[in-house]
Structures are given as C-alpha cells and as structure tokens.
DRENDO-1510 file (C-alpha; in Angstrom, 1 decimal, always signed):
<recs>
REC; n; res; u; v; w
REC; 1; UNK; +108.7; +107.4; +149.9 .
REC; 2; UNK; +110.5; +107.1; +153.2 .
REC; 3; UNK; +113.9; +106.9; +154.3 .
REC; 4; UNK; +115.9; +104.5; +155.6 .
REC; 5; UNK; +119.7; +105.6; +157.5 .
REC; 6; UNK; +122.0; +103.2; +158.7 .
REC; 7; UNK; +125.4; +104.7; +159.8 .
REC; 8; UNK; +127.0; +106.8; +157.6 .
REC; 9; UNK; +124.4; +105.6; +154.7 .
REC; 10; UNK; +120.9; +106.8; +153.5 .
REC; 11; UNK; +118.1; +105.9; +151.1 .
REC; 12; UNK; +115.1; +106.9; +150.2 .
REC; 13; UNK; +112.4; +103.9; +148.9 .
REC; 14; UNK; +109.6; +104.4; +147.2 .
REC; 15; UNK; +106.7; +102.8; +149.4 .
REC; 16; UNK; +104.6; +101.3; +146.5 .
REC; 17; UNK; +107.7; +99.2; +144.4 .
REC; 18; UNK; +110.2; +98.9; +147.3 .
REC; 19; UNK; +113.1; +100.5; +145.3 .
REC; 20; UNK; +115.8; +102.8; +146.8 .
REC; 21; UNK; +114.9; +106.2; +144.9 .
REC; 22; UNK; +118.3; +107.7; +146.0 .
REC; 23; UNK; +121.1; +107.1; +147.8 .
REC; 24; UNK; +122.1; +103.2; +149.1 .
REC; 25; UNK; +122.3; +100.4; +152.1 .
REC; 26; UNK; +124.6; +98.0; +152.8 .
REC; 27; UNK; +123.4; +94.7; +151.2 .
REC; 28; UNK; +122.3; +93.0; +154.8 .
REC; 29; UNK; +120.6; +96.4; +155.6 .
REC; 30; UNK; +119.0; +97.3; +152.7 .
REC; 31; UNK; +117.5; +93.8; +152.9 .
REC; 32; UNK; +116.0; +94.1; +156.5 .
REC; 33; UNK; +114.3; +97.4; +155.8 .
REC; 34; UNK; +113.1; +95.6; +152.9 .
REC; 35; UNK; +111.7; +93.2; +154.8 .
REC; 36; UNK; +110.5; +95.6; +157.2 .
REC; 37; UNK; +109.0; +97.8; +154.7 .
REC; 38; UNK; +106.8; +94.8; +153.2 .
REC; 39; UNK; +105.3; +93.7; +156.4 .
REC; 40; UNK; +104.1; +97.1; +157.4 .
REC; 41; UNK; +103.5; +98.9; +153.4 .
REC; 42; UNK; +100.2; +99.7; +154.6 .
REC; 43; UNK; +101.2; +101.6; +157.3 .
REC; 44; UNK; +103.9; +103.4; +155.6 .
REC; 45; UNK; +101.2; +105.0; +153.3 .
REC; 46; UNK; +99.0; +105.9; +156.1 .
REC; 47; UNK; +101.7; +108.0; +157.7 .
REC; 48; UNK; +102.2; +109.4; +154.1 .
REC; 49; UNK; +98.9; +110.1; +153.6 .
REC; 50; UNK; +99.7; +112.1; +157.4 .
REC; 51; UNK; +102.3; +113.9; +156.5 .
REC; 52; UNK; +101.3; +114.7; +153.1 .
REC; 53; UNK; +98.3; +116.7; +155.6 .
REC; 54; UNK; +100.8; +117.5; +158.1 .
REC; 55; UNK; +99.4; +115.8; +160.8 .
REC; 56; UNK; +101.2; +113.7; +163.2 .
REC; 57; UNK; +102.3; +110.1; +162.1 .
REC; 58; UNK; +101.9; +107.2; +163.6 .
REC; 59; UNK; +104.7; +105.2; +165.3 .
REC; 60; UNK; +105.6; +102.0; +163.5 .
REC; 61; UNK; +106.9; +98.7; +165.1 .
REC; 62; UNK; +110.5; +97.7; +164.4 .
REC; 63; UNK; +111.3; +95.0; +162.5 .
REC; 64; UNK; +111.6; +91.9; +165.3 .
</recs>
C-alpha cells in the first residue's frame, strides 16, 4: 500500500486493486492519485519491494 495526504485528509491504497484501505480523499483528489497511481503501479511496487528491505526508495514523478 501507500499513502496518499491531501490537507487535513489521508488514505492509504492498496497498490495492486487501487482501493483506499483506510481513511478517505476528497472526490477530485482521490481521483488524481488514482490516476497517478495507475500510470506509475509498477513503480509503486518497486519502492515496496525497497522498503519492505529497507533500502532507499526511489523518487516518483508527479502526476503532470
């Protein structure tokens, strides 16, 4: 999973399904790290994979 923190809300999302775990996003937020998320998937579980070994992750673009 990874989290995701926009103001005063958080939410954790599983990498593999996409789906908030815990917490909650405003709508128009929620859908952008979504969006985010789908486009780079493969990089999220990479740096998982890192931190599961606790070795440095690996910086991941923002969503453009």
């Amino acid at each position: 999973h990874f989290h995701a923190y926009y103001g005063d809300h958080a939410a954790l999302i599983e990498i593999e399904t996409l789906k908030v775990i815990a917490g909650s996003l405003p709508k128009r937020a929620l859908a952008m790290v979504l969006e985010w998320a789908f486009a780079h998937r493969n990089e999220l579980m990479e740096d998982w994979k890192l931190a599961e070994s606790h070795q440095p992750l690996k910086q991941i673009e923002p969503l453009e």
